[in-house]
LOLUM-424608 format. One record per residue (C-alpha): z, y, x negated. Coordinates in steps of 0.2 Angstrom, whole numbers, padded with zeros to 4 digits, always signed. Each point is the difference from the previous one (the first is absolute). Example, Ala and Ser with C-alpha at 12.3 -4.5 7.8 and 13.67 -1.06 7.14 Angstrom:
REM LOLUM-424608
+0039-0022-0062 -0003+0017-0006 
//
This chain:
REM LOLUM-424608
+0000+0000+0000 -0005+0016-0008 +0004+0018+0006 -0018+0004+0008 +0001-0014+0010 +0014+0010+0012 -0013+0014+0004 -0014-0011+0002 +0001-0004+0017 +0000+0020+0003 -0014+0000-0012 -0011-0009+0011 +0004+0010+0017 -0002+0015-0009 -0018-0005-0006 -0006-0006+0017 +0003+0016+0006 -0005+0011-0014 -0014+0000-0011 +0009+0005-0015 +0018-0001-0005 +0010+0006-0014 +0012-0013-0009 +0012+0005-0012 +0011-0017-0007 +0009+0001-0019 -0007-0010-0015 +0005-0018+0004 +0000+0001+0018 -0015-0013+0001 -0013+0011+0009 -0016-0004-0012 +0003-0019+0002 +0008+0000+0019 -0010+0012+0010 -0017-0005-0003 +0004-0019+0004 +0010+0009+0017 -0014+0006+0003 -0012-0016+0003 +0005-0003+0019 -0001+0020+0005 -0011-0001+0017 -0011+0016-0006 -0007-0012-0018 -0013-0009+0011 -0003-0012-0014 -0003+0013-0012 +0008+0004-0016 +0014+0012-0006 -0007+0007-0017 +0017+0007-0010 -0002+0012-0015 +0011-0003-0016 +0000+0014-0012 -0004-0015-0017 -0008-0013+0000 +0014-0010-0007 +0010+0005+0016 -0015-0006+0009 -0002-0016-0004 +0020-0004-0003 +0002+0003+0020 -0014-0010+0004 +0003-0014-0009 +0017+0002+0008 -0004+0000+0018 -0012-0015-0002 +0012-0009-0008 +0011+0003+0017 -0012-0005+0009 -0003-0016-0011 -0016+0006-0004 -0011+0006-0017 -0005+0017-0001 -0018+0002+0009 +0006-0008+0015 +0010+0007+0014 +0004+0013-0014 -0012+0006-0015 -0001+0016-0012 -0013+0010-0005 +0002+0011-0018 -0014+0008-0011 +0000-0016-0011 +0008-0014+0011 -0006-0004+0019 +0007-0016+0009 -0006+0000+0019 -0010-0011+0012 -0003+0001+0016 +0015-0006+0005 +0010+0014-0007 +0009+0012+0015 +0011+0008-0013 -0008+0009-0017 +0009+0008-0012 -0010+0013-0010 +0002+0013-0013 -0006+0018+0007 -0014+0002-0006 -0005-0014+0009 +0001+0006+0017 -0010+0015-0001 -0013-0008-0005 +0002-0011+0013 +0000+0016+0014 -0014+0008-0010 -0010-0015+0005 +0007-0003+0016 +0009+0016+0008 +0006-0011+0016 +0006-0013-0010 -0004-0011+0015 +0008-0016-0012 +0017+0006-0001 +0011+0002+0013 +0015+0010-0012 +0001+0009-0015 +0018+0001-0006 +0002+0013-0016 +0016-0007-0011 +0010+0006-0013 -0010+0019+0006 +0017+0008-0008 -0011+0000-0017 -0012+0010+0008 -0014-0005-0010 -0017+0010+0002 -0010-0015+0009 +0014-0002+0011 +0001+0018+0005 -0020-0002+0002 +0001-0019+0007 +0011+0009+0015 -0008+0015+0005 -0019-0011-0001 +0011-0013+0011 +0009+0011+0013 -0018+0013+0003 -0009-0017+0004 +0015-0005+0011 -0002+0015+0009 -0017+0001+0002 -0008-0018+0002 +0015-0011+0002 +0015+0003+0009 +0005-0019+0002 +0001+0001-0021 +0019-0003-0005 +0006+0012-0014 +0017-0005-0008 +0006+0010-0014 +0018-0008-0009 +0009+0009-0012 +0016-0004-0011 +0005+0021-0003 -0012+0010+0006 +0004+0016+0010 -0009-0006+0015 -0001+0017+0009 -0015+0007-0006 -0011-0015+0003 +0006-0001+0016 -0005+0018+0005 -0018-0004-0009 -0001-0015+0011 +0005+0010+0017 +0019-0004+0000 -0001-0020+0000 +0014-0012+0002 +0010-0002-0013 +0012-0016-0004 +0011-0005-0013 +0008-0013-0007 +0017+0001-0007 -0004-0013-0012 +0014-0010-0011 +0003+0006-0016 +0014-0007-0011 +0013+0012-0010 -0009+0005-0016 +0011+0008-0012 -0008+0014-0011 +0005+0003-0018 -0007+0014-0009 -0004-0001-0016 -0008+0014-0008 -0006-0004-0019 +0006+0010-0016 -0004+0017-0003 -0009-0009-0017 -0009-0011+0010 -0008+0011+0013 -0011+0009-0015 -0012-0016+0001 -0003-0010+0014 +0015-0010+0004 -0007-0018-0004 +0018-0005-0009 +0009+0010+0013 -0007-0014+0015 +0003-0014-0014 +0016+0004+0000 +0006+0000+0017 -0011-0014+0003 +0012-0010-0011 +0015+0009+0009 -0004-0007+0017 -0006-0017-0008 +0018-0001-0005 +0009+0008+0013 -0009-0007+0015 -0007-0016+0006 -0019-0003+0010 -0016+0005-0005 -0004+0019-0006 -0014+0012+0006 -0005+0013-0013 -0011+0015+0005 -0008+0009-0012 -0016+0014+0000 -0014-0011-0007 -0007-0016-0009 +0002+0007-0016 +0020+0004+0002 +0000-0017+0007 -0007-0008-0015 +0012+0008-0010 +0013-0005+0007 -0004-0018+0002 -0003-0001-0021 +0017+0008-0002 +0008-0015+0011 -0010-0012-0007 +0012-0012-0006 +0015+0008+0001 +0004-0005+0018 +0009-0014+0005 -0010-0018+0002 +0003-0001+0017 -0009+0018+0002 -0019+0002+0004 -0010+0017-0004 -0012+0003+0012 -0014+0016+0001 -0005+0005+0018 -0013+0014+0001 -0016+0001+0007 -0010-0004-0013 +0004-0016-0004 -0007-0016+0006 +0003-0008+0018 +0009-0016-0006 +0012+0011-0013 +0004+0011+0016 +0003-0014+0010 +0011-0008-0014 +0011+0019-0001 +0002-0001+0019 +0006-0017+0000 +0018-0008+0000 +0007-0006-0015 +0001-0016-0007 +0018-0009+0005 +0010+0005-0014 -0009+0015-0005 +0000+0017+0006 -0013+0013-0003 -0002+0019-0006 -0017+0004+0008 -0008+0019-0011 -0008+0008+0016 -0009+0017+0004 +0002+0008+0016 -0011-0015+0007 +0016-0011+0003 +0011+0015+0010 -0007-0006+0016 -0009-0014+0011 +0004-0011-0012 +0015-0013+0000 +0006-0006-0016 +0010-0016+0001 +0017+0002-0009 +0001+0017-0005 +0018+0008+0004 -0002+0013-0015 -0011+0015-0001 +0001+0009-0015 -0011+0019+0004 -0008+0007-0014 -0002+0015+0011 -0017+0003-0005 -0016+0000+0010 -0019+0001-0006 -0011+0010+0008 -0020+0006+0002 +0000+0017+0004 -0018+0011+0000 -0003+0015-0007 -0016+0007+0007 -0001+0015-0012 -0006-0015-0011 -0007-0011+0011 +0012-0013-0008 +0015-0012+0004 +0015-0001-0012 +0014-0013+0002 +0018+0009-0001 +0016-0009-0001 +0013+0008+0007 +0015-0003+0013 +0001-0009+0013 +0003+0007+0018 +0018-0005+0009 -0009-0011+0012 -0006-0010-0013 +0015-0004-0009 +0006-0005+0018 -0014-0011+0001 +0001-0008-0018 +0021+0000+0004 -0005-0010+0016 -0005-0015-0009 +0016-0004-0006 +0008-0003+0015 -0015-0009+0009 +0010-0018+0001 +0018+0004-0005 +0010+0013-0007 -0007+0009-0017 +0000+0012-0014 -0012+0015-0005 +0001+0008-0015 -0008+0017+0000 -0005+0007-0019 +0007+0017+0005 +0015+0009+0005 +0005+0003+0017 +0001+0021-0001 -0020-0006-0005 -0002-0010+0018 +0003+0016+0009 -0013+0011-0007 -0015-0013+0003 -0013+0002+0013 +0003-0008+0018 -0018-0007-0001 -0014-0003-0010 -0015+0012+0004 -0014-0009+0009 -0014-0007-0008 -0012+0012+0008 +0007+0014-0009 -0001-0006-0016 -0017-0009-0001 -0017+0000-0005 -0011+0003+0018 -0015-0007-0006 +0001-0015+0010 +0006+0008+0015 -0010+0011+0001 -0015-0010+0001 +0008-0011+0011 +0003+0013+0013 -0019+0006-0002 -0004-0016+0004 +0011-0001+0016 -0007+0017+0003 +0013+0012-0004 -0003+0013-0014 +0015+0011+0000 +0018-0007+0000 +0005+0010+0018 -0013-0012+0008 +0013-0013-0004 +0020+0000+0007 +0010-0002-0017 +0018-0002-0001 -0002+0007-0016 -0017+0014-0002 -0008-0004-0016 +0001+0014-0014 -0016+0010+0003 -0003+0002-0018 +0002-0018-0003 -0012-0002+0017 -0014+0014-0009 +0002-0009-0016 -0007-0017+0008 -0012+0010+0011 -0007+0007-0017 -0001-0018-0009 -0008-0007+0014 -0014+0012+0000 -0003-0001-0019 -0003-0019+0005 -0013+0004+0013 +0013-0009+0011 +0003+0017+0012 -0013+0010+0005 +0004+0019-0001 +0005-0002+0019 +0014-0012-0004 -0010-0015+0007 -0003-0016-0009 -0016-0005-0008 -0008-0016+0002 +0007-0002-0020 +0016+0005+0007 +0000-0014+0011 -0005-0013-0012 +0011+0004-0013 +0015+0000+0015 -0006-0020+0005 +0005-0005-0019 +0017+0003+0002 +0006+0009-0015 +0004+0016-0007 -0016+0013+0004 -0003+0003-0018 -0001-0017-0005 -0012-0005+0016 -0010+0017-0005 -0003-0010-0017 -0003-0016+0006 -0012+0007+0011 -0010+0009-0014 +0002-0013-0012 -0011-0014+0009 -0012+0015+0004 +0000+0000-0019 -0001-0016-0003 +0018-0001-0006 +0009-0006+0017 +0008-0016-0010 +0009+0014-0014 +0003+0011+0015 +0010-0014+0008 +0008-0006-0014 +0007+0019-0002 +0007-0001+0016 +0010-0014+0001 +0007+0004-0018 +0003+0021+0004 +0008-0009+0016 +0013-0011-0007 +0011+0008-0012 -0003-0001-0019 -0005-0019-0008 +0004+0005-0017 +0012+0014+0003 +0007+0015-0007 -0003+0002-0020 -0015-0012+0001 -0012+0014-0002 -0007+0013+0014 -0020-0010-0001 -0004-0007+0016 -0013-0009-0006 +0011-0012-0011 +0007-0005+0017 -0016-0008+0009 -0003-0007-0018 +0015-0008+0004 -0004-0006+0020 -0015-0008-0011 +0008-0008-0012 -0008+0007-0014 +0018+0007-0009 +0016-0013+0003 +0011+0006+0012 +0016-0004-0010 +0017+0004+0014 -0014+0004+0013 +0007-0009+0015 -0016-0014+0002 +0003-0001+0021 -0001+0021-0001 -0014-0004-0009 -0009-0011+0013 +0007+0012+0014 -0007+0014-0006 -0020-0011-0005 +0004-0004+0017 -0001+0018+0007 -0013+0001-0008 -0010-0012+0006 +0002+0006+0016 -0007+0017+0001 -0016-0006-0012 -0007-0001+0014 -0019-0004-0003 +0000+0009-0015 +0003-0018-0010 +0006-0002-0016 -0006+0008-0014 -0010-0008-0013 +0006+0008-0014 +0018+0008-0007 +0001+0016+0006 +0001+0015-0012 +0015+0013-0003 -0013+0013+0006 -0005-0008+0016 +0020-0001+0005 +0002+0018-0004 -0016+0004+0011 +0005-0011+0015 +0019+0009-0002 -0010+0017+0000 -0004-0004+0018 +0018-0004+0004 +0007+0015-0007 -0011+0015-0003 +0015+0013+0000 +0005-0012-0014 -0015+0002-0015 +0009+0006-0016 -0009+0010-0011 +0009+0001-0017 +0008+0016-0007 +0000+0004-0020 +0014-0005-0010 +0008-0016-0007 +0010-0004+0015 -0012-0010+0013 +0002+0012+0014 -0012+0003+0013 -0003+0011+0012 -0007-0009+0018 -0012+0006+0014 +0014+0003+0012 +0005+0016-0012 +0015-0009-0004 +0005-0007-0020 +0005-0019-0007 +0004-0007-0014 -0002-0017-0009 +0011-0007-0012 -0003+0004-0020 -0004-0018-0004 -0010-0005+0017 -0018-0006-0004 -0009+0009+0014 +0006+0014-0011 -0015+0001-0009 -0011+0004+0015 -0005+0017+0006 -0002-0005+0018 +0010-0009+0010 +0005-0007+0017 +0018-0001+0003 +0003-0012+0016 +0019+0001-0003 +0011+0015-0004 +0018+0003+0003 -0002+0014+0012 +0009+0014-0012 -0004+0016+0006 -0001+0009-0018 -0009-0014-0009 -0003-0017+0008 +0002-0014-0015 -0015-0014+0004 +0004-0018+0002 -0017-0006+0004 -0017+0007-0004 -0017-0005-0007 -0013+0010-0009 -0015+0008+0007 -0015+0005-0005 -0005+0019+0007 -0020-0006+0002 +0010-0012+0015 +0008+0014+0006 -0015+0011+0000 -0010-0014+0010 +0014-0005+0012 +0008+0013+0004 -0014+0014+0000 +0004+0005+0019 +0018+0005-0007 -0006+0008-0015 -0003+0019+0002 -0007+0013-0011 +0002+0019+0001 +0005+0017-0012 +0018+0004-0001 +0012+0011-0011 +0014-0008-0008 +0017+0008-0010 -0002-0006-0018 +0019+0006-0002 -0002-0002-0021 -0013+0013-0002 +0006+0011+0016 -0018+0001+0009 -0008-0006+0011 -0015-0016-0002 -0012+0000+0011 -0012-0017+0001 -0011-0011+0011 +0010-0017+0003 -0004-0017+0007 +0020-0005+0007 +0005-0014+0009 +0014+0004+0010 +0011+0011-0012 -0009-0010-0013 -0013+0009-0013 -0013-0013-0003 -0011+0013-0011 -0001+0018-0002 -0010+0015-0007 +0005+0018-0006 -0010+0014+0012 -0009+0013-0012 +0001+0014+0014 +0013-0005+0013 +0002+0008+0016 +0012+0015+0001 +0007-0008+0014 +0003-0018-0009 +0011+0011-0012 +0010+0007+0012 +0002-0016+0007 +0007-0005-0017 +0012+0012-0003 +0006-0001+0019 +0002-0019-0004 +0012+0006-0016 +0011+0010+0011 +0003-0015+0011 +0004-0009-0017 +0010+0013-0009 +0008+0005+0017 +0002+0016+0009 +0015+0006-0013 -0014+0001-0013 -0010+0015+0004 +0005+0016-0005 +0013+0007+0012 +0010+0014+0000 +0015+0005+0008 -0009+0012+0011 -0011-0015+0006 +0015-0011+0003 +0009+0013+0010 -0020+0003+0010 +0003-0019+0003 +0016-0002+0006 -0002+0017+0014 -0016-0009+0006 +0008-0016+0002 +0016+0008+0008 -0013+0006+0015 -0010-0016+0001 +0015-0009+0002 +0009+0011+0015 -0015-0007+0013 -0005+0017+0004 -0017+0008-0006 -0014-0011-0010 +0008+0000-0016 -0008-0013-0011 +0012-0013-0009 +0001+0007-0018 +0011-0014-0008 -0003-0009-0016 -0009-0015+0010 -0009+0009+0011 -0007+0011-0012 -0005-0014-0011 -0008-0008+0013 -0011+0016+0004 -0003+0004-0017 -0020+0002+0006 +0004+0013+0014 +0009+0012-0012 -0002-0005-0018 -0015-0005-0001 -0009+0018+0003 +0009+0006-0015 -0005-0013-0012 -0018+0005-0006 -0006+0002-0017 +0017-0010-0003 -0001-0016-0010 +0014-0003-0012 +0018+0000+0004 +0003+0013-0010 -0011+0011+0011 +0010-0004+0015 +0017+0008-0009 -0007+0018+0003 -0005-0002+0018 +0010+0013+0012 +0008-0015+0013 +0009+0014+0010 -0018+0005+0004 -0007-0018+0004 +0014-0003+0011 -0002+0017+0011 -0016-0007+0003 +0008-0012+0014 +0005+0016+0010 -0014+0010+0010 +0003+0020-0001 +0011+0002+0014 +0012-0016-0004 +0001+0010-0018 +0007+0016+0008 +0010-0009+0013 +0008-0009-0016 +0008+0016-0008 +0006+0003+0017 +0009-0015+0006 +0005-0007-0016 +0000+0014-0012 +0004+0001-0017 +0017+0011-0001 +0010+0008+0011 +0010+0017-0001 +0017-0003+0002 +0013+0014+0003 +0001+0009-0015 -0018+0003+0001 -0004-0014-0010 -0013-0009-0002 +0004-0018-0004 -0014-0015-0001 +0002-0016+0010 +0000-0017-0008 -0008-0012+0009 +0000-0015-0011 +0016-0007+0001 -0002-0011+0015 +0011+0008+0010 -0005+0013+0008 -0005+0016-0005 +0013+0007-0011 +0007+0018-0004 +0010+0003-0012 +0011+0016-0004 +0016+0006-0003 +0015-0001+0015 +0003+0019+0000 -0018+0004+0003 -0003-0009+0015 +0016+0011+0008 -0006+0004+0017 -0013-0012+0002 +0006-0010+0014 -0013-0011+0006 -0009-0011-0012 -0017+0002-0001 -0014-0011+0006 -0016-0001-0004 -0016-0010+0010 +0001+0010+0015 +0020-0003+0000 -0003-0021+0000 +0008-0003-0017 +0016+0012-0008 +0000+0004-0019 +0014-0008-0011 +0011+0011-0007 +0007-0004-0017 +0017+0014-0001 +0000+0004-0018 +0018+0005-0007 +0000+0018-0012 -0005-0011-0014 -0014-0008+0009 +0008-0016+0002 -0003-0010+0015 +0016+0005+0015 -0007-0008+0015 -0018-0007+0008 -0001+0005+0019 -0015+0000+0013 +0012+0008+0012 +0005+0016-0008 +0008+0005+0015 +0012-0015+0000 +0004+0004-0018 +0006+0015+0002 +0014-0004+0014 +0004-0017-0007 -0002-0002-0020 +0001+0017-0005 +0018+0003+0001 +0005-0014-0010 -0015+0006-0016 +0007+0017+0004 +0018-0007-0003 -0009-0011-0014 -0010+0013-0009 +0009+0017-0001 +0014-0005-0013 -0015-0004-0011 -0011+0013+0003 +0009+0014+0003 -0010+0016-0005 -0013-0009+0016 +0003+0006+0017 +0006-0014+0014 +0003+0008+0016 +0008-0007+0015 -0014+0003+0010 -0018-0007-0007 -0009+0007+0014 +0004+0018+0000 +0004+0000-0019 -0016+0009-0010 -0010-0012-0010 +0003+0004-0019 -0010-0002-0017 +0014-0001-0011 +0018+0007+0000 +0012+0009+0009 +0000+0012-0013 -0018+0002-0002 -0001+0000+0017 +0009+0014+0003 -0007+0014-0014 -0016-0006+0010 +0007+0006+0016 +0005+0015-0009 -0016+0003-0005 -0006+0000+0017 -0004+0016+0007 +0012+0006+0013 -0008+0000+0020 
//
């Protein structure tokens, strides 16, 4: 009897009245193995069959082999699974378990999805971007074409309320679940240790709990590599009795299979997992979790156009997950490699896939179901619109979109191959050049993660000498090595196989069509470092051998905003790239900034993307090109650069102080602004100018009045003017610049009588008054004058007139006589004056 099975008779009622149901039941509660098979007998199945989403494949296949095994069955019987590499069905299957990717391609071909009677979504806390899409493609076709179709989505921590208002405010049941008492222990590693990642940190406490604690002990760490690490540091210093098992997702089915499984009798397991194992899965004698607190993630830049893995922490809901798996079939421990003041300040959840990812896939997905902007879709999440432009863009350079947003014919034949659009762009190209078997054997290697990897070198092309078993492949996993030929083989297509080896040069050609932002051209100097087509610059290590190339490919990067370092690449030879590419490649006259010689260069270029492929100096350039030029080196340099003076920085800052009160058509006048209209007002001053030099003597004050038309420049003087004559009959400038306001500074005694602070801007914004003492230092700041005068002054008066007693400090500000200097000089001038 598991938890689930209490609200499955609710479950059932609940569905024969509604289409769709929310289902919220903790990690262990039974719903991915319990639900589905609840689910056979439901009057509204008609003989059809329940299709369930799991997020991995491995999830997939554990639960089927599972329920079949309930049933007494095999998988591909009354229950069978489908993944990208793995499909066990027949025609007696009424309950498939598939990865996600699996069922849009399944709508896409058939919108109605007149075979299945259900979709159930699981584990949909994780969020993952093909679930988000999986959902939204199911629940429009609900709506639209088949209202009888059963839409369950279960959940172990998800806040539900959000889906439910996307999905019009449907039921929503929960499962109380039963979870054993799991005791946390925090232990956070040594300042020392934290400088490097914390390999001997885990090893430590690994031994801690082997000693401390009896059962089996689940260990989650951020990748494969970590894991590896890990397992050579236990490798025989564990007890005989203890088995060291890897689970990620990577490895091969029957070592997966052999993680998840219960230990020998006798034995007890430590099972090095990723995130893979913190839900879905059940792991057979595990009472200990030991929570490296670390998560890896794929998080997209699209300034780049590239994907970058980030470790970083994971999100309380997580460590709830992983703490969960101790306490699955009795009371357990979790040790959390952190402290407990660190618990509080981690996120509540980890941001949804769809915010973080690359679009491309989407995107043409979408086109293909017929949307082409994300608010024809209902998200729970809105995908980021530069992420969304980014793809957009990409899928255009690969003549997949046309400029209307709709899909190509080569759109929709690079969507039926079922991988990533770049790499279906190059499969696509290659059998048109007679390369489809390289093309293929590209994308199943850049699909899988590295077969010899990191310090083996960035050429990719030693890689498919190794799927041909031309090189040895030494630690190569040889069933990775057969999964991947495998892949292969089945996106050849009828291209065939090729007769010969293929050449370095043909790999970077074909990986030219994958990634045409990504063509490197490299710069001078002993470093290899090369600047790519996408604007962006990478780097290859010193003793790499693509090194010695000039041009190159670089399918691999890791996604650094500054400079990307390359993991994989090949050379390419630019005659390729003027012949394959020669509808990107574009050739016009443009001024660059040579910043060592100060001038401007102005020359014919051929570029690809941000790319020079070849370029020639212009004998008599355009004025215009060299105004262009030396505008391009203001947006370098920045604004700060040219030659202001205080008089144009005060000019600034009163036009700015209008524009920004709303009333009049003041135009924006700050740094950005202006350095985005540098061709409206800088431009008509510039020429005959062509050196930097020239630009140092150029009157800015004058270039910047030429915003204002003749009737803004006199209303200028009025409502923001330049100084104001204060009581004494002084004039005293404004200052404009500090942020503030507009500020006036004088001396206390001569502002005597003034009782209303001035305001300028048709009365909309009042002047700061800095009061200054006798000997000019600062007393008070006031934009109430008034106030000042009834409320602080009596205290600076009491303040003030034992320290300067030769100044005058009446009682009475407002009738008192504003005064220059002393009392004494005050009074021989009062003498002087002439008697009335």
């Amino acid at each position: 009897m598991l938890p689930i099975d209490e609200i499955l008779p609710e479950l059932k009622k609940t569905l024969e009245q509604s289409a769709t149901v929310l289902l919220q039941a903790p990690p262990g509660a039974g719903k991915t193995t319990r639900v589905p098979l609840a689910l056979l007998d439901a009057p509204w199945r008609d003989d059809k069959t329940i299709l369930m989403l799991e997020p991995r494949r491995l999830a997939a296949r554990s639960a089927a082999r599972f329920m079949a095994k309930q049933l007494g069955e095999k998988p591909g019987q009354t229950v069978g699974y489908r993944t990208r590499l793995d499909t066990k069905v027949s025609s007696a299957t009424r309950i498939e378990v598939v990865t996600e990717g699996i069922l849009t391609r399944l709508i896409q071909a058939d919108p109605m999805l007149e075979d299945y009677a259900a979709v159930l979504f699981d584990e949909f806390h994780e969020r993952s971007l093909q679930a988000d899409l999986g959902l939204a493609l199911v629940r429009e076709s609900q709506q639209a074409l088949r209202e009888d179709l059963r839409v369950l989505v279960m959940s172990a921590t998800l806040d539900t309320g959000p889906i439910a208002r996307v999905l019009g405010e449907v039921p929503v049941l929960r499962s109380e679940g039963r979870a054993f008492p799991v005791e946390v222990l925090y232990r956070p590693a040594p300042a020392q240790a934290r400088r490097v990642w914390m390999a001997d940190w885990v090893v430590a406490v690994i031994h801690e709990a082997l000693q401390d604690q009896p059962g089996s002990v689940l260990v989650f760490l951020p990748g494969a590599g970590e894991i590896r690490r890990v397992a050579q540091q236990l490798r025989g210093a564990v007890p005989d009795d203890v088995v060291v098992t890897p689970l990620f997702g990577n490895l091969k089915s029957d070592e997966q299979d052999r993680a998840i499984a219960p230990a020998m009798p006798g034995q007890r397991k430590v099972v090095l997992a990723t995130a893979i194992a913190e839900t879905s899965l059940t792991i057979e004698g595990v009472r200990v979790v030991i929570d490296s607190g670390q998560q890896r993630r794929a998080v997209f830049d699209a300034n780049s156009g590239m994907t970058r893995l980030i470790t970083g922490r994971v999100s309380k809901a997580s460590a709830e997950q992983r703490k969960g798996r101790a306490g699955r079939v009795e009371p357990g421990v979790c040790y959390r490699l952190w402290s407990e003041a660190e618990q509080f300040g981690l996120a509540d959840f980890t941001p949804p896939e769809i915010q973080e990812a690359d679009l491309a896939p989407l995107v043409l997905e979408l086109a293909q179901w017929g949307a082409r902007s994300p608010d024809q879709v209902a998200w729970i999440d809105t995908p980021p619109q530069a992420h969304w432009h980014q793809a957009v863009a990409l899928l255009q350079w690969l003549d997949m979109l046309a400029p209307d947003g709709a899909i190509t014919e080569h759109g929709k034949a690079a969507r039926e191959l079922g991988v990533h659009p770049r790499l279906a762009h190059m499969v696509l190209r290659g059998r048109a050049l007679g390369l489809g078997a390289l093309a293929a054997d590209l994308t199943a290697l850049l699909g899988d993660r590295d077969l010899l990897g990191p310090g083996s070198g960035a050429d990719l092309h030693e890689r498919v000498r190794l799927l041909h078993g031309e090189r040895g492949h030494g630690s190569v996993d040889p069933a990775r090595l057969q999964s991947i030929r495998q892949a292969a083989k089945r996106l050849v297509g009828n291209a065939g196989c090729s007769a010969r080896p293929p050449t370095e040069v043909e790999v970077g050609r074909l990986l030219a069509q994958a990634y045409p932002d990504r063509i490197g051209r490299r710069r001078a100097g002993q470093v290899p470092r090369y600047q790519l087509s996408n604007g962006k610059g990478a780097s290859l290590r010193e003793d790499d051998a693509l090194a010695r190339h000039d041009w190159l490919v670089a399918a691999e990067l890791d996604g650094q905003s500054r400079e990307a370092t390359i993991y994989l690449a090949a050379p390419v030879d630019l005659a390729d790239l003027e012949q394959d590419l020669v509808s990107h490649i574009h050739e016009a006259e443009e001024a660059v900034w040579d910043d060592k010689r100060g001038t401007v260069i102005a020359r014919r270029v051929r570029k690809l993307g941000e790319l020079v492929l070849a370029e020639q100096a212009l004998p008599q350039p355009d004025p215009v090109l060299i105004q262009q030029g030396l505008l391009n080196a203001v947006r370098q340099k920045g604004l700060a650069s040219l030659p202001w003076s205080k008089s144009a920085r005060q000019w600034q800052a009163r036009v700015q102080m209008l524009a920004n009160t709303g009333s009049g058509d003041w135009p924006d006048v700050s740094d950005a602004a202006l350095l985005t209209s540098l061709g409206s007002w800088l431009a008509p001053f510039l020429p005959g100018l062509k050196r930097w030099s020239d630009l140092q003597g150029l009157n800015l004050q004058q270039a910047l009045q030429s915003l204002l038309d003749y009737s803004q420049q006199q209303q200028l003087e009025e409502l923001a003017p330049k100084a104001l004559t204060i009581p004494t009959g002084q004039s005293v400038a404004l200052d404009y610049t500090t942020g503030n306001g507009p500020v006036l500074a004088a001396k206390l005694q001569a502002l005597f009588g003034w009782s209303e602070t001035p305001r300028l801007a048709d009365g909309q914004v009042p002047v700061v008054i800095h009061l200054l003492s006798p000997a000019q230092r600062p007393l008070a700041v006031t934009a109430d004058l008034a106030s000042f005068w009834r409320n602080a002054y009596p205290e600076v008066r009491k303040d003030m007139r034992g320290r300067y007693p030769k100044h005058p400090w009446p009682e009475d500000p407002f009738t008192a006589e504003a005064q220059r200097g002393t009392k004494k000089a005050m009074e021989k001038d009062t003498k002087k004056r002439p008697v009335r």
